[in-house]
C-alpha positions in Angstrom: 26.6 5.6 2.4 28.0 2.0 3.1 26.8 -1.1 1.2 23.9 -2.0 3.7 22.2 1.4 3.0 22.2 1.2 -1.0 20.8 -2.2 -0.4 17.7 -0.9 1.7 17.3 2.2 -1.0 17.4 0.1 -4.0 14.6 -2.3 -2.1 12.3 0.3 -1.5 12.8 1.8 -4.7 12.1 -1.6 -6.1 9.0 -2.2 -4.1 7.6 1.3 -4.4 8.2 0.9 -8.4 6.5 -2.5 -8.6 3.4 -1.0 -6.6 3.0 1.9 -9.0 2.9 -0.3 -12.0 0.3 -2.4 -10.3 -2.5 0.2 -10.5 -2.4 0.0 -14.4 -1.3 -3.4 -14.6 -4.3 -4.6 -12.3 -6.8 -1.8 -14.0 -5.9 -3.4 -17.2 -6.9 -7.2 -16.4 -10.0 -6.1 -14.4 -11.0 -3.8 -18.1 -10.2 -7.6 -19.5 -13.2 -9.0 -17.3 -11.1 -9.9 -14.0 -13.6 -8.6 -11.0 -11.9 -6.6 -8.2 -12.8 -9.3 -5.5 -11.8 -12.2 -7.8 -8.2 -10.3 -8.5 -7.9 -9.4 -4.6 -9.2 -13.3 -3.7 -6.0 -14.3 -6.0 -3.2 -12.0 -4.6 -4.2 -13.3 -1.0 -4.0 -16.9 -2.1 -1.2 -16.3 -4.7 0.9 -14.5 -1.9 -0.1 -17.5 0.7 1.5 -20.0 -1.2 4.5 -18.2 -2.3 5.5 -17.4 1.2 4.8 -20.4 2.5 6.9 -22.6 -0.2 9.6 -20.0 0.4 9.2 -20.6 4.4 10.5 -23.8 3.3 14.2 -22.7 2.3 14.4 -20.1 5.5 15.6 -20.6 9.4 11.4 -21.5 10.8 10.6 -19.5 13.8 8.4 -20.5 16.4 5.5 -18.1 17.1 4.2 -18.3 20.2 -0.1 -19.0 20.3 -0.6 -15.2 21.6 1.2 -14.1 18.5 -0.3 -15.8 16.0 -3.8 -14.4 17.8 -2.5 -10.9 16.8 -1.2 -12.4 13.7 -4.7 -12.9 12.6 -6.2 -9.1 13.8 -3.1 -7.6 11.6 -3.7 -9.7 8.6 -7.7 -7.7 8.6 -5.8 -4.2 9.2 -2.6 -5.2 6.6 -4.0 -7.1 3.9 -8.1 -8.0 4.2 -8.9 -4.3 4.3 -6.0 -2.6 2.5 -6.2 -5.2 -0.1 -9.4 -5.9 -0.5 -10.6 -2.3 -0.4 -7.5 -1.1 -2.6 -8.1 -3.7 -5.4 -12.2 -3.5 -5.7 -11.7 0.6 -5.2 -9.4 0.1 -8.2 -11.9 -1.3 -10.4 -14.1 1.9 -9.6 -11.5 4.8 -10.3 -8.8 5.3 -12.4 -5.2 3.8 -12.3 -4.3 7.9 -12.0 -6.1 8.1 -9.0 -5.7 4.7 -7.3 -1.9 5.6 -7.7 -1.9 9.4 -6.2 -4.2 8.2 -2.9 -1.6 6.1 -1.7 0.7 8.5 -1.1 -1.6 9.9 1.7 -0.3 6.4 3.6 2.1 8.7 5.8 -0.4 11.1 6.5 -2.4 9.1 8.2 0.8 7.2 9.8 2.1 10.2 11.2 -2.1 10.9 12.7 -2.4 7.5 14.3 1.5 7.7 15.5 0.2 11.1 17.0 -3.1 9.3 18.9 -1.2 6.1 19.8 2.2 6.0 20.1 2.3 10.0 21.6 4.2 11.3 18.8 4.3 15.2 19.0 2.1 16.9 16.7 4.5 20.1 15.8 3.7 22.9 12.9 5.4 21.0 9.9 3.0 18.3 10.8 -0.2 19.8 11.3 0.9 21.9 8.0 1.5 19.2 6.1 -1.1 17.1 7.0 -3.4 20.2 5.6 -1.9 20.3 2.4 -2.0 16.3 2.1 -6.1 16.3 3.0 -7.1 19.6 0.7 -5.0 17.3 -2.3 -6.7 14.2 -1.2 -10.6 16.2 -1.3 -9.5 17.9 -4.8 -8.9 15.1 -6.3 -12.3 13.0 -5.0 -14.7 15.9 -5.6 -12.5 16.5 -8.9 -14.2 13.2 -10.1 -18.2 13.9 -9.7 -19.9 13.8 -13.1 -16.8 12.6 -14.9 -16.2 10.9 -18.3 -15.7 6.6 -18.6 -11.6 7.1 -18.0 -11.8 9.2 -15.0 -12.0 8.2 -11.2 -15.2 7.6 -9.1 -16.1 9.3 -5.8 -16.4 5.6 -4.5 -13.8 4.4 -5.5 -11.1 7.1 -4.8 -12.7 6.8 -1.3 -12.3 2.9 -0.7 -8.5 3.4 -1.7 -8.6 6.3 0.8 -9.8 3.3 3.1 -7.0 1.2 2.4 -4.0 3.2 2.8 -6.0 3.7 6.6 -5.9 0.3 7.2 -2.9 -0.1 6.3 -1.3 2.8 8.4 -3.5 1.3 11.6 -1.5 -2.2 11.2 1.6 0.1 11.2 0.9 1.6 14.3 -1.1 -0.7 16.3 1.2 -4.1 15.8 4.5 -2.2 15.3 6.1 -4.3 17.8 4.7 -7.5 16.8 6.6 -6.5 13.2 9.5 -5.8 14.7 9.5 -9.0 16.2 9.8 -11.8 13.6 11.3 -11.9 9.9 9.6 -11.4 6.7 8.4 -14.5 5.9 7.2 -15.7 9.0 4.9 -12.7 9.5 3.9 -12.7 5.4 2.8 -16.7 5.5 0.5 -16.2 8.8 -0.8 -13.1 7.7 -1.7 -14.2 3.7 -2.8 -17.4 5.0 -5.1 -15.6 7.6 -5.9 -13.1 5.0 -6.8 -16.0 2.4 -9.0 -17.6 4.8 -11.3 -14.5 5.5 -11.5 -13.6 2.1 -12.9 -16.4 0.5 -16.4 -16.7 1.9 -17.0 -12.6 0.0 -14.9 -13.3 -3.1 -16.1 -17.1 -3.7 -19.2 -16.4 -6.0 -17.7 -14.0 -7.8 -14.2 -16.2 -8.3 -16.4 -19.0 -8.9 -18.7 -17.6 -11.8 -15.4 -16.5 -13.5 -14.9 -17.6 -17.0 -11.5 -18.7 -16.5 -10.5 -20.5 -19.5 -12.2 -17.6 -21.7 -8.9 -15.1 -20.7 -6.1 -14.8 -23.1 -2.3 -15.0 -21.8 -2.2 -11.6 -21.5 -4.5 -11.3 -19.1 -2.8 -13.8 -17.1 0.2 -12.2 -17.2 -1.4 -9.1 -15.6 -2.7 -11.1 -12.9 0.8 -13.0 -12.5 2.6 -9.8 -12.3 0.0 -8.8 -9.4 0.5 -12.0 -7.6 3.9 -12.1 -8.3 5.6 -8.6 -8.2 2.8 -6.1 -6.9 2.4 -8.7 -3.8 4.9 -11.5 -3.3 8.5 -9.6 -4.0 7.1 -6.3 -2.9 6.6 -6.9 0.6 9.9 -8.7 0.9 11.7 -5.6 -0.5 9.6 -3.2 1.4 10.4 -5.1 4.6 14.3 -5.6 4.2 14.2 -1.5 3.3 12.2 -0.6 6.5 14.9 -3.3 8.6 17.2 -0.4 7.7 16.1 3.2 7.1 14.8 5.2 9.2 10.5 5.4 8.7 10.9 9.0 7.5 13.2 7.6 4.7 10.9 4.6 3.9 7.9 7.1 3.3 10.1 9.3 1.0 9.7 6.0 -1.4 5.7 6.6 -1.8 6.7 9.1 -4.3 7.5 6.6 -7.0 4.1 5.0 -7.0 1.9 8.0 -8.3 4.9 8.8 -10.4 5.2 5.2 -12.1 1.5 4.1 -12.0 0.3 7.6 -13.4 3.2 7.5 -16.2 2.2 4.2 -17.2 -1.7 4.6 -17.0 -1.3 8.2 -19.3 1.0 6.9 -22.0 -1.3 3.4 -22.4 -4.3 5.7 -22.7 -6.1 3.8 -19.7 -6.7 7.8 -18.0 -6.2 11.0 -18.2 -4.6 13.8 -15.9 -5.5 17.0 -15.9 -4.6 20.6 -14.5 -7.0 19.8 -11.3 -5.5 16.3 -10.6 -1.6 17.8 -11.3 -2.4 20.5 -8.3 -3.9 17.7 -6.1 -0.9 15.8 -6.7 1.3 18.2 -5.8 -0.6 19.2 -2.8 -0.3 15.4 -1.3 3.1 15.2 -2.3 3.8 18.5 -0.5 2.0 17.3 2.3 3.9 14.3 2.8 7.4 15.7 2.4 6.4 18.7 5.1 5.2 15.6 7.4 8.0 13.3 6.9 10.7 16.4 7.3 9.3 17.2 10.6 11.2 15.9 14.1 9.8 12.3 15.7 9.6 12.3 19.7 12.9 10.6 19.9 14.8 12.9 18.1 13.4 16.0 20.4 13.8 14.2 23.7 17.8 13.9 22.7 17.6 17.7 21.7 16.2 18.4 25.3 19.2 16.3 26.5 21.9 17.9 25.3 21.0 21.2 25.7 20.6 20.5 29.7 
């Protein structure tokens, strides 16, 4: 493994590690009084500003008006919706919960590769995707009638929403990704992202008792600005420059596993027998998908065996 690889790993491991703490860490300032739209409205403005002020010290790139058209249609897929429904679903469930869901991300990747980029659908897919889905319905229905530190039906499902959102921006503007660094897609997209969200967060942001919040608080909010948003899109991005996608999903792993730790030993949730068999079923799931061959790698199998 040369230098450049360990690099990409220790990003992602970084990024997927910052992601998994955010589910307590934001849980915790929206139990402090911190609404789910007020926290979502911040990390969109937060993340806005800190790309564009680091745009500042980078090469600028010129995107063309087309671009920044699609720009604007892959900030609702990448950040309006996956944000917006991740951070108010959070507020509904538990940190547990919120943290487990988004590992069903490359699930629904792999589906919409499948329907749009003509991926082939072979058995380790289609068996994993079953596993992945019976997890994903355990762990909702696990949650009807439970106590004040479990999940919610509603907001299991919303974070279910997000990680679909997200995947669609995957698939559908893969190109446009491909196409310009980090930064220059991350300041269009927040600042697009900032500007939609306003208008539904704005009463709620607004009829905030600001001053009442202690620094703790603050700090939670910080390190979801901060870490959970600003530094972990950059590491997620410099990782996915260099690994292969099969790799990258590998990495979702360490969000259940760091968000669920942390959620358990701070006393914010609980996690019992049912929710340790649907974790295991998702994260059986994704490995069977992720293990399974892309359409480039059978094409070049068909080649040399002609």
């Amino acid at each position: 493994m040369n230098a450049k690889d360990i690099k990409a790993h220790l990003a992602l491991l970084g990024a997927a590690s910052m992601w998994g703490l955010m589910s307590p860490v934001g849980k915790a300032a929206m139990e402090a009084g911190v609404s789910g739209l007020s926290l979502a409205n911040m990390r969109m403005i937060g993340a806005a500003c800190c790309f564009w002020i680091t745009s500042l010290f980078v090469k600028q790139e010129k995107v063309n008006h087309h671009d920044l058209l699609m720009l604007f249609f892959a900030s609702l897929l990448g950040i309006v919706c996956n944000q917006g429904c991740f951070t108010f679903g959070l507020s509904l469930t538990s940190p547990v919960d919120a943290s487990i869901v988004t590992t069903t991300m490359p699930i629904v990747t792999m589906i919409l590769a499948a329907l749009f980029l003509k991926e082939p659908v072979t058995p380790k897919k289609v068996t994993g995707i079953f596993l992945g889905s019976v997890g994903a319905l355990v762990l909702i229905m696990s949650n009807q009638g439970g106590g004040e530190k479990e999940g919610g039906i509603l907001g299991d499902a919303l974070c279910v929403m997000a990680q679909v959102s997200f995947a669609c921006y995957l698939t559908i503007f893969k190109k446009l990704i491909a196409r310009y660094n980090v930064i220059t897609l991350m300041k269009w997209m927040f600042t697009y992202a900032a500007i939609c969200f306003i208008p539904f967060s704005y009463n709620d942001f607004s009829s905030t008792d600001w001053a009442s919040f202690p620094m703790e608080v603050w700090l939670e909010v910080g390190y979801v600005v901060l870490f959970g948003t600003y530094v972990a899109y950059i590491l997620m991005l410099v990782g996915q420059k260099t690994l292969r996608p099969t790799v990258v999903s590998m990495y979702n792993y360490m969000q259940p596993v760091v968000g669920s730790s942390v959620a358990v030993l701070a006393g914010m949730a609980s996690f019992g027998w049912v929710k340790g068999i649907a974790a295991v079923l998702i994260f059986t799931g994704v490995y069977v998908v992720t293990q399974s061959k892309s359409r480039a790698q059978m094409l070049a199998e068909r080649n040399e065996n002609r």
